[in-house]
N, C-alpha and C positions, 0 to 999 in steps of 0.2 A: 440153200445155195444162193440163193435170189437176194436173202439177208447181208450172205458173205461179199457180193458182188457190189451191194449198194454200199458196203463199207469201204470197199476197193477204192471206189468211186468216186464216193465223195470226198476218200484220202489224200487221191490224185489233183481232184480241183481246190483243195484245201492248198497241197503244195503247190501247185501251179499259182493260187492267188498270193501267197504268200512268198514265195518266191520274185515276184512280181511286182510288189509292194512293199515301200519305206515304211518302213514301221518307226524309223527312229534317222532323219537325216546329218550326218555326219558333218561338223561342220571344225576348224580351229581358227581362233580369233587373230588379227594379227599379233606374233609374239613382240615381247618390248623391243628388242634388238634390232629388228626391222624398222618397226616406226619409228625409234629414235634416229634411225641414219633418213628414213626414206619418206618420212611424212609431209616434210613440204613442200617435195616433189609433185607439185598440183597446179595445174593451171591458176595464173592469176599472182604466182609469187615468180620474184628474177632475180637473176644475179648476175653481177658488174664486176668484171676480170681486168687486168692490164699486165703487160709483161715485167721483166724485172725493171729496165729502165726507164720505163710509161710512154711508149713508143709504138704503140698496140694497144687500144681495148679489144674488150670482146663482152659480149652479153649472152644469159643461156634461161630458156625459158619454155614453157610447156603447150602446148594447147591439148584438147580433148580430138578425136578422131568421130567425125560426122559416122551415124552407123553404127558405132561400136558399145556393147551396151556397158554400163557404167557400172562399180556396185556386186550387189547379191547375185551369181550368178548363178542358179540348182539345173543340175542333171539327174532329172528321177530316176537313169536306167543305173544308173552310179550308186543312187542315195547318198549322194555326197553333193556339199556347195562349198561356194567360195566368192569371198570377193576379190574385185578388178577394177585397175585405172589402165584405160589404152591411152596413149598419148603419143605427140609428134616430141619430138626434143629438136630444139634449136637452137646453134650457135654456130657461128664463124669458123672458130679455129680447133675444139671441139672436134668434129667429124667433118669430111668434104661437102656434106649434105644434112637433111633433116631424118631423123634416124624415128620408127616406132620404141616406143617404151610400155613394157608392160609389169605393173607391182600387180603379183597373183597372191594371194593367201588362203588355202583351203585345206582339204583333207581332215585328217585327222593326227598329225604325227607335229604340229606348229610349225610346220616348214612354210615359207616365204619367200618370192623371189623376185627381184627384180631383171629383167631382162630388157638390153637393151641391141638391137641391130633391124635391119629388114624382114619382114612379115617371111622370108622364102627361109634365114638363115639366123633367125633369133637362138638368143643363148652367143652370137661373136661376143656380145660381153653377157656375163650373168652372173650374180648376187645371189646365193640361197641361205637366207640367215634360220640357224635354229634353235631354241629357246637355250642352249646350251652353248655360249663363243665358243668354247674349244672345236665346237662343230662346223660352224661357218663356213664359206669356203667361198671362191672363185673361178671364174671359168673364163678362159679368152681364146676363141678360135679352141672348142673342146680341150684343150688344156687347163687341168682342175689344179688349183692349190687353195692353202689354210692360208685364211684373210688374216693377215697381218696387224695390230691393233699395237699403237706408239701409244707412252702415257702422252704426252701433250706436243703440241707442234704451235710454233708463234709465226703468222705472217700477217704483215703489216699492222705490227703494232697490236694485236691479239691473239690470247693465246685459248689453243684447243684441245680438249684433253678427249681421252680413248678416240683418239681417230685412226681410221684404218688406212693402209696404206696400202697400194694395190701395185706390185710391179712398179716401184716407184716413178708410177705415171701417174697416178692419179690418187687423190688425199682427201676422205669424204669424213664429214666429222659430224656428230651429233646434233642436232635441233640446228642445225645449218643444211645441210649436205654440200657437194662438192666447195672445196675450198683452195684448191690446188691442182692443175693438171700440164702434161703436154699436149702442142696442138698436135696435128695428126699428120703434120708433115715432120716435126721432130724438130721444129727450128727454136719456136719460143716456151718458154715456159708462164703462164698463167694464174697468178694469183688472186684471191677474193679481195674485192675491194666495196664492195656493198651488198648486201642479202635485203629484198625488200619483200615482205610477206603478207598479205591480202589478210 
């Protein structure tokens, strides 16, 4: 009986430590689709906007969030990690104000997402690319649709090909990103007129 007990026993603490413990942490790299739209979105690179008849600039550029950790992020109760860029976004005409942005990548399924709005109400816009376009998708104010991809778009004098087009408000294009938008009052329209990259 004493035999059966200590087998119980140490069955229990067996599952309990294991149960308990990563044996194997779960992790998915950023997929291509993501960082070709969202990789230069980093602190240290900007870009130089003007409206149609050059009556308006505007400029949009990143900083890092004091506090915020950068990078590999692991949750051992998860067994899963991920990395993250927190960042401010800043431009004029863009959003009324300085907006948080977050590019997450983790899990295990190669989903990615860019989210951009207020720490309270993130996901007002959000990006979740996955290793598959036909998957992709969009999100503005909880309203999800399939991100949209034009073979090529020319402004000012260059031309862009698989850019996505969002609500045709806004036009982010490969090893650039944003290249086209409306401002937020709905007056001007905004186009790229320099990308400078750190």
């Amino acid at each position: 009986m004493k035999i059966k007990l200590s087998v119980i026993y140490l069955f229990f603490i067996f599952t309990f430590i294991s149960c308990n413990k990563c044996w194997e942490m779960q992790y998915s790299a950023p997929n291509e689709i993501a960082e070709s739209y969202c990789k230069n979105m980093i602190p240290g690179n900007y870009w130089i906007y003007s409206n149609q008849d050059n009556t308006k600039k505007d400029s949009l550029y990143f900083s890092y969030v004091p506090g915020e950790k950068q990078g590999e992020y692991i949750v051992e109760k998860m067994c899963a990690g991920w990395y993250q860029r927190i960042m401010r976004l800043y431009s004029t005409n863009l959003f009324t104000n300085s907006l948080e942005a977050r590019y997450i990548t983790g899990g295990v399924e190669g989903r990615t997402s860019l989210s951009i709005g207020e720490r309270s109400f993130l996901g007002t816009f959000n990006l979740v690319f996955y290793p598959n376009k036909s998957e992709c998708e969009f999100s503005f104010k909880d309203k999800r649709l399939k991100m949209n991809f034009i073979d090529s778009v020319s402004i000012n004098g260059l031309t862009y090909n698989e850019v996505i087009n969002i609500g045709d408000y806004y036009l982010i294009a490969p090893e650039v990103g944003l290249i086209q938008y409306v401002s937020f009052n709905l007056a001007d329209t905004f186009y790229l007129e320099k990308f400078y990259k750190k």
